[in-house]
C-alpha positions in Angstrom: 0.0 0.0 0.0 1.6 3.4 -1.0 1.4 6.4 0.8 0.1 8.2 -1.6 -3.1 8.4 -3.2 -4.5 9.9 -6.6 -6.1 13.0 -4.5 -2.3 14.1 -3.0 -0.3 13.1 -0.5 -1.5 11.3 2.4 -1.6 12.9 6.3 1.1 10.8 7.6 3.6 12.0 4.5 2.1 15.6 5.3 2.9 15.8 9.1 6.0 14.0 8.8 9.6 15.5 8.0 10.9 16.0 4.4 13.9 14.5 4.5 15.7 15.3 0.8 17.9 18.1 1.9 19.5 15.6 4.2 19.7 12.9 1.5 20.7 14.6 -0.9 23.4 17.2 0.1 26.4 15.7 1.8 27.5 19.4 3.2 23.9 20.0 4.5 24.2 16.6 6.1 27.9 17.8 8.2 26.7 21.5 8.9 23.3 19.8 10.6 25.7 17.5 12.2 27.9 20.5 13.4 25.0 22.4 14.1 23.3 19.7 16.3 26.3 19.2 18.4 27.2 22.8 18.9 23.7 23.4 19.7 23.0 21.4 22.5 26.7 22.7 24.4 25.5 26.3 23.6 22.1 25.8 25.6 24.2 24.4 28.3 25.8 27.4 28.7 22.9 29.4 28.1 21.2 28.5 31.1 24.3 28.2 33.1 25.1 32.1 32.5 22.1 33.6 34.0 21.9 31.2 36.7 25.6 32.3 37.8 24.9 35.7 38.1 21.7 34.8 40.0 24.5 33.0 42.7 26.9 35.7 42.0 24.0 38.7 42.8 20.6 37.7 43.5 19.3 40.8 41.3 16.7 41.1 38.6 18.7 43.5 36.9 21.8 42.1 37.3 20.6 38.9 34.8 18.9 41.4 32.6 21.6 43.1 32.0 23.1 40.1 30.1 21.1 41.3 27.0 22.3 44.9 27.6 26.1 43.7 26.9 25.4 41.9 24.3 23.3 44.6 22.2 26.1 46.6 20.4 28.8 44.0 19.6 25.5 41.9 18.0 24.4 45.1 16.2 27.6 46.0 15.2 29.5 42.4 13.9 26.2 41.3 12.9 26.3 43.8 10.1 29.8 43.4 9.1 29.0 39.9 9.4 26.8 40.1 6.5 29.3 42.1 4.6 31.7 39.0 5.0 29.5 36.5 4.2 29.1 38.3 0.6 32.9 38.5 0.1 34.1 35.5 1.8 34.2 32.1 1.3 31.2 31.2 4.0 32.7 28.2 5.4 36.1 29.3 6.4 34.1 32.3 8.4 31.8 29.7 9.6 34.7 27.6 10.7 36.5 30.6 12.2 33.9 31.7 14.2 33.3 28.2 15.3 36.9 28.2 17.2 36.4 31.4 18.6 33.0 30.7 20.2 35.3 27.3 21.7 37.8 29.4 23.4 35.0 31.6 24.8 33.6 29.0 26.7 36.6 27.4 27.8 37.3 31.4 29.6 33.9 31.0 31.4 34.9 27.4 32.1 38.2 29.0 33.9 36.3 31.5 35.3 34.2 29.3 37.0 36.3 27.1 38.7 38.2 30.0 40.8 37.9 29.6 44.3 35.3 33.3 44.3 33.8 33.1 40.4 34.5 37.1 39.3 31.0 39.3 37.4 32.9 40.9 34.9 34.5 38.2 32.7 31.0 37.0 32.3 29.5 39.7 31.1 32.9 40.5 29.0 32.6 37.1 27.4 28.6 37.6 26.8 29.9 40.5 24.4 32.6 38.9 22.7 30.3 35.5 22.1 27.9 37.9 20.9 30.4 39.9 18.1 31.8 36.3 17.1 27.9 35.5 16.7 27.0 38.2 14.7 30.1 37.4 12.4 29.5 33.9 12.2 25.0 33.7 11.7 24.5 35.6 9.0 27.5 33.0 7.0 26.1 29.7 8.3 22.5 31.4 7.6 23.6 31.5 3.8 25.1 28.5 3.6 22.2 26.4 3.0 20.9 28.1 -0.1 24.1 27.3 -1.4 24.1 23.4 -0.5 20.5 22.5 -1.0 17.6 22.8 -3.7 15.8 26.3 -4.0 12.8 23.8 -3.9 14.0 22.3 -0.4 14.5 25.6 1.2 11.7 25.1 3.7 12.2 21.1 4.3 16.2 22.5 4.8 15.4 25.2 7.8 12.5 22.5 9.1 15.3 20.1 9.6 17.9 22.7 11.3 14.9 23.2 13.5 14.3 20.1 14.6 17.7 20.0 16.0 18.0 23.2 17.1 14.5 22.0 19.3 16.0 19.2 20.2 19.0 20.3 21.7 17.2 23.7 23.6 15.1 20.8 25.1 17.5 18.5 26.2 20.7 21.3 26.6 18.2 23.2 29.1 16.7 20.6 31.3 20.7 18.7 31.5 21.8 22.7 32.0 19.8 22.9 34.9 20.8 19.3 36.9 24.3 19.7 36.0 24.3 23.5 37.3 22.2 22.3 40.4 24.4 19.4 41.4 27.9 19.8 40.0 28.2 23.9 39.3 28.4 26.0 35.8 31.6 24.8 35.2 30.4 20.9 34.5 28.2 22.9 31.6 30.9 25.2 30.3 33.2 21.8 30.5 30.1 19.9 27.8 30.0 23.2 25.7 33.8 23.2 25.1 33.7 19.6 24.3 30.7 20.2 22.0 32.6 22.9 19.8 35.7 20.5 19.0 33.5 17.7 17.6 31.6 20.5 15.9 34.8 21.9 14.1 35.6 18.2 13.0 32.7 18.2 11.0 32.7 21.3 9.5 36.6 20.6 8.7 35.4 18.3 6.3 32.3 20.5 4.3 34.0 21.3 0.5 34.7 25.4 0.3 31.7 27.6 -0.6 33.4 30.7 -2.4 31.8 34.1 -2.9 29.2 35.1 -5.7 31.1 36.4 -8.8 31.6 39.9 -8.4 31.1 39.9 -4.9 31.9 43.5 -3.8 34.1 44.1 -0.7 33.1 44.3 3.0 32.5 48.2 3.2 30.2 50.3 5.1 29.2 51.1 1.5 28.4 47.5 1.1 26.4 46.9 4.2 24.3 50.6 3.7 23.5 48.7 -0.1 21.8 45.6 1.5 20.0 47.5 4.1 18.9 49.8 1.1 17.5 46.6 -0.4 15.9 45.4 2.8 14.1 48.9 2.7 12.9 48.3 -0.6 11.2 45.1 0.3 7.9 46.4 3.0 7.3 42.5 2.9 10.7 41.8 4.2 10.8 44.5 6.7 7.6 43.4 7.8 8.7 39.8 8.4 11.7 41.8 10.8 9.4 44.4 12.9 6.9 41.9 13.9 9.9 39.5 14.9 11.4 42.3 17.1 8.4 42.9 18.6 7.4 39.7 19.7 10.4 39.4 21.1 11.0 43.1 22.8 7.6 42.4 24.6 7.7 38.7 25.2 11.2 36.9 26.1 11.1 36.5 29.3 14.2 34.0 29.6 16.6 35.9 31.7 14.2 35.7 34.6 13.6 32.4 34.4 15.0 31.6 37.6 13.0 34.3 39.6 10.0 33.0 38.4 10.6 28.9 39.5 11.6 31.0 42.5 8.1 32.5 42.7 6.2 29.4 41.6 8.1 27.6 44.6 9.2 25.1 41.5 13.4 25.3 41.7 13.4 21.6 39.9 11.7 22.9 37.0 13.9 25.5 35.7 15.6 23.5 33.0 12.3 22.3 32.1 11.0 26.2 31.5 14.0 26.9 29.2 13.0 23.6 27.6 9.5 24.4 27.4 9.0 26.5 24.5 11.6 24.1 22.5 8.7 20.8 23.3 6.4 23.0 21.1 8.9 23.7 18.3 10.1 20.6 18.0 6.3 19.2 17.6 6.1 22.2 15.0 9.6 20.6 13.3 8.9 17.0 13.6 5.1 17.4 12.0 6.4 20.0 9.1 5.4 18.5 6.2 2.0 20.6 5.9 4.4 24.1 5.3 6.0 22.9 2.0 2.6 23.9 1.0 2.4 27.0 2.5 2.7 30.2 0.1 1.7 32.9 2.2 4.0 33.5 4.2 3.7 37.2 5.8 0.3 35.7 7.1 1.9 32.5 8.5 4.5 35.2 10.7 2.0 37.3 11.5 -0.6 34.4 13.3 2.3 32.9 14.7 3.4 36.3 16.2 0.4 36.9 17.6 -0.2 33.1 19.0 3.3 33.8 20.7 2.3 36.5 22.1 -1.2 34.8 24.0 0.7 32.2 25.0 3.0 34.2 27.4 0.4 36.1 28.4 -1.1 33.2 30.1 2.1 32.1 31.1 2.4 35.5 33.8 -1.2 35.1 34.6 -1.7 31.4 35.8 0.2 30.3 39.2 0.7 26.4 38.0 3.6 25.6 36.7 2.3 22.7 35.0 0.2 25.5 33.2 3.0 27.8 32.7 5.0 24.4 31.2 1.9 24.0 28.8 2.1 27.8 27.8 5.7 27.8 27.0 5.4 25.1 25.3 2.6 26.6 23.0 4.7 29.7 22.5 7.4 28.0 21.2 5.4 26.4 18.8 4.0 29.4 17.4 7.6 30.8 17.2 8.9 28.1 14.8 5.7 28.3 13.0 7.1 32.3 12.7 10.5 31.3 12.1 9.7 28.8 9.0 7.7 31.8 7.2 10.2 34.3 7.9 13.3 31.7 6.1 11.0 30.5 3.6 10.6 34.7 2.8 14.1 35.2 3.0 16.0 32.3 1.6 13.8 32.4 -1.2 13.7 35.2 -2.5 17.0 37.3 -1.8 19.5 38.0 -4.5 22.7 35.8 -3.5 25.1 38.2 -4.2 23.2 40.3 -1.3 22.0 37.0 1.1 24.9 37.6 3.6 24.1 41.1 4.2 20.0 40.5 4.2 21.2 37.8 6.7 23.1 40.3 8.8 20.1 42.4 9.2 17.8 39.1 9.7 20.4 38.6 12.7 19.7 42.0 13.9 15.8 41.1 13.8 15.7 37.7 15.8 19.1 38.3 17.9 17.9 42.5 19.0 14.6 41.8 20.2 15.7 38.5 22.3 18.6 41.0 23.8 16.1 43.7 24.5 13.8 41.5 25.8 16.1 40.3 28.7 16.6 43.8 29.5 12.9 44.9 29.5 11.4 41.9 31.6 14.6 42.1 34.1 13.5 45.8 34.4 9.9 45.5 34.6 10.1 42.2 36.8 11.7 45.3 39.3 8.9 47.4 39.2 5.7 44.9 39.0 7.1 41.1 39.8 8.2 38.8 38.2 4.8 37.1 36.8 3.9 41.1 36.2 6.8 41.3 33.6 5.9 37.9 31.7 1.6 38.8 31.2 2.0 42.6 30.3 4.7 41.6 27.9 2.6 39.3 26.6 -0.3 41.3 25.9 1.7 43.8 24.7 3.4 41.6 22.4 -0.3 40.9 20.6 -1.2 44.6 20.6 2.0 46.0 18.9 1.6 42.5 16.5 -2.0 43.4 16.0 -0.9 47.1 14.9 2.2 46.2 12.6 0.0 43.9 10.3 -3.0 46.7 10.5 0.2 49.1 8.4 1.8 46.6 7.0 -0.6 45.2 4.3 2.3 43.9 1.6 3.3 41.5 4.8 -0.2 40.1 4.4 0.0 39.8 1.0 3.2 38.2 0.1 2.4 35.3 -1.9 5.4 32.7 -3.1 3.3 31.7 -5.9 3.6 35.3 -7.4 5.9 36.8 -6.1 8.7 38.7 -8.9 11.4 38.5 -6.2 10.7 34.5 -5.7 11.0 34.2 -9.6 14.1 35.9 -10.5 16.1 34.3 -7.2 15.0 31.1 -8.8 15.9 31.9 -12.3 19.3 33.0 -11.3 20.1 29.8 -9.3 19.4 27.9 -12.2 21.7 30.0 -14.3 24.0 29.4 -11.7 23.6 25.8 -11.0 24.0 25.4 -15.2 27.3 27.7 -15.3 29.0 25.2 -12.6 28.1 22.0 -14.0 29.6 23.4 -17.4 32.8 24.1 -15.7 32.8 21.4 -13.9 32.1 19.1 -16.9 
């Protein structure tokens, strides 16, 4: 019996992963490999940072703060990030990065087994990982258009997020027994570990040179994709109502207050976990958003669904129930997250994909960053369940108002779109002019 019938495909083969990027791309097969393993150390360190300064401080601020540090270096390499990635030959920057973000984590590891664990290096390596990030995204970002099908584009980012699920579930809820019961350092120890197996792999992916006639990193060159970006309402769109979201409604950094508050300390790596349950339901049933052409609507409903879920999240006391609405709100954020790389991937010019991808960093890397800050400064003011429901709510009513001006966002369309057309028409050129020289 075959899975498919004369009417289309069946529900099991429209739930379940497409797995042809992974088949049939040996690089796409080592950089998700890479990616997995890096993945799951950096969550380990991600909830082992805010927890340390928690020990080290006790203060709301003091965690928010994180995000604070992290802000300009992001905004800053992020963009000249891009500019590389155009220039550059994405792999070696990819692998470069890779080493960097290694040593990083082996100073925190250092840091934390001192006999009295000092503030400062943390936040000082918070702002380096965060330039080495902002060089490093927008390349690995732009990689995958250049080792898989335009046609698998959205089966490609539906597998990286099924990993990248994975590993925030697992990474988080190890993060927080290890952290409880052996210390920061065990997790900064797994992270380290995690990078050298990831550069092994990555070793081993074949070069991936620069368009022809890339232009030269420049402030001229970054100013020309961000000109672009402008051009495209649909595009900006797809970045405001990211930023938002996330402005209003990340309330990570005070995690820990609120299992405080909840009188649940066990179940902190399970709230940092949480919202990755729902994405990696979202990831592993992702067949049903190959046939998705709308895209701008798909970000926008997600957005808003992200937003209701945190709102409950600050207003019930259960943390079963607060479990259950992170859990729905990361769902709705990979639902977001496939429209906006579907958008993107399809339908940028390659010779301009790093920068776009510089400012795409800027639009899901600011907001989290912001974010920390905000609900560390309201939880100061109003509590900590305070900060997480009125971010929440106003996380649907600034969503609610972008779409109201931003009516090209609502009516993108893949089907029609020129952009979507001539990216695909110029791959194919592409693709021909390399199997010539290569024949």
């Amino acid at each position: 019996m075959t899975e498919e019938s004369p009417a289309g495909p069946s529900l099991l083969s429209r739930l379940r992963p497409d797995l042809t990027p992974w088949r049939a791309s040996r690089d796409f097969r080592l950089l998700w490999g890479s990616g997995c393993i890096s993945s799951f150390g950096s969550f380990l360190t991600y909830v082992a940072v805010p927890l340390q300064i928690k020990q080290l401080t006790g203060s709301y601020l003091a965690v928010g703060a994180v995000g604070l540090v992290e802000l300009l270096p992001l905004i800053v390499f992020g963009l000249w990030g891009g500019a590389l990635a155009d220039a550059l030959d994405r792999r070696k920057l990819v692998l470069g990065a890779e080493a960097g973000l290694g040593l990083l984590s082996g100073l925190l590891l250092l840091n934390a087994l001192l006999p009295h664990p000092m503030l400062w290096p943390i936040y000082l390596v918070a702002a380096l990982v965060a330039a080495l990030d902002g060089l490093q995204r927008p390349a690995l970002d732009t990689l995958v258009p250049r080792i898989v099908a335009h046609e698998q584009l959205t089966a490609a980012f539906a597998l990286i997020s099924l990993y990248r699920s994975t590993s925030t579930v697992l990474g988080p809820a190890l993060a927080g027994f290890v952290v409880a019961y052996s210390g920061p350092g065990t997790a900064y120890a797994l992270d380290v570990v995690s990078f050298a197996a990831s550069l092994l792999l990555l070793a081993r992916m074949r070069a991936v040179p620069p368009p022809t006639g890339a232009v030269k990193p420049s402030v001229a060159a970054i100013m020309a994709g961000v000109r672009y970006a402008w051009s495209r309402p649909e595009l900006l769109g797809t970045y405001v109502v990211d930023i938002a979201a996330m402005l209003f409604a990340f309330p990570n950094a005070i995690f820990p207050f609120l299992a405080d508050d909840l009188h649940a300390h066990w179940a902190l790596g399970l709230m940092y976990g949480a919202s990755a349950v729902g994405s990696l339901i979202v990831s592993a049933t992702s067949g049903w958003a190959g046939s998705v052409h709308r895209h701008g609507r798909m970000v926008v409903l997600a957005a808003l669904g992200w937003g209701v879920a945190m709102t409950g999240a600050g207003l019930t006391g259960s943390i079963w129930l607060v479990l259950l609405c992170l859990a729905a709100a990361g769902g709705a954020d990979m639902i977001s997250g496939m429209g906006r790389s579907t958008m993107w991937n399809q339908s940028i010019p390659d010779e301009l994909r790093g920068r776009l991808a510089g400012v795409e960093l800027l639009s899901y890397s600011v907001g989290p960053q912001l974010g920390q800050v905000r609900a560390g400064g309201t939880a100061s003011l109003v509590g900590v369940r305070g900060s997480v429901w009125m971010g929440g709510l106003a996380c649907v009513l600034s969503v609610g108002c972008l779409a109201a001006v931003l009516p090209k966002l609502l009516a993108y369309d893949a089907r029609t779109d020129p952009h979507v057309a001539a990216a695909r028409a110029a791959r194919e050129q592409r693709a021909a002019a390399e199997a010539v020289s290569t024949a």
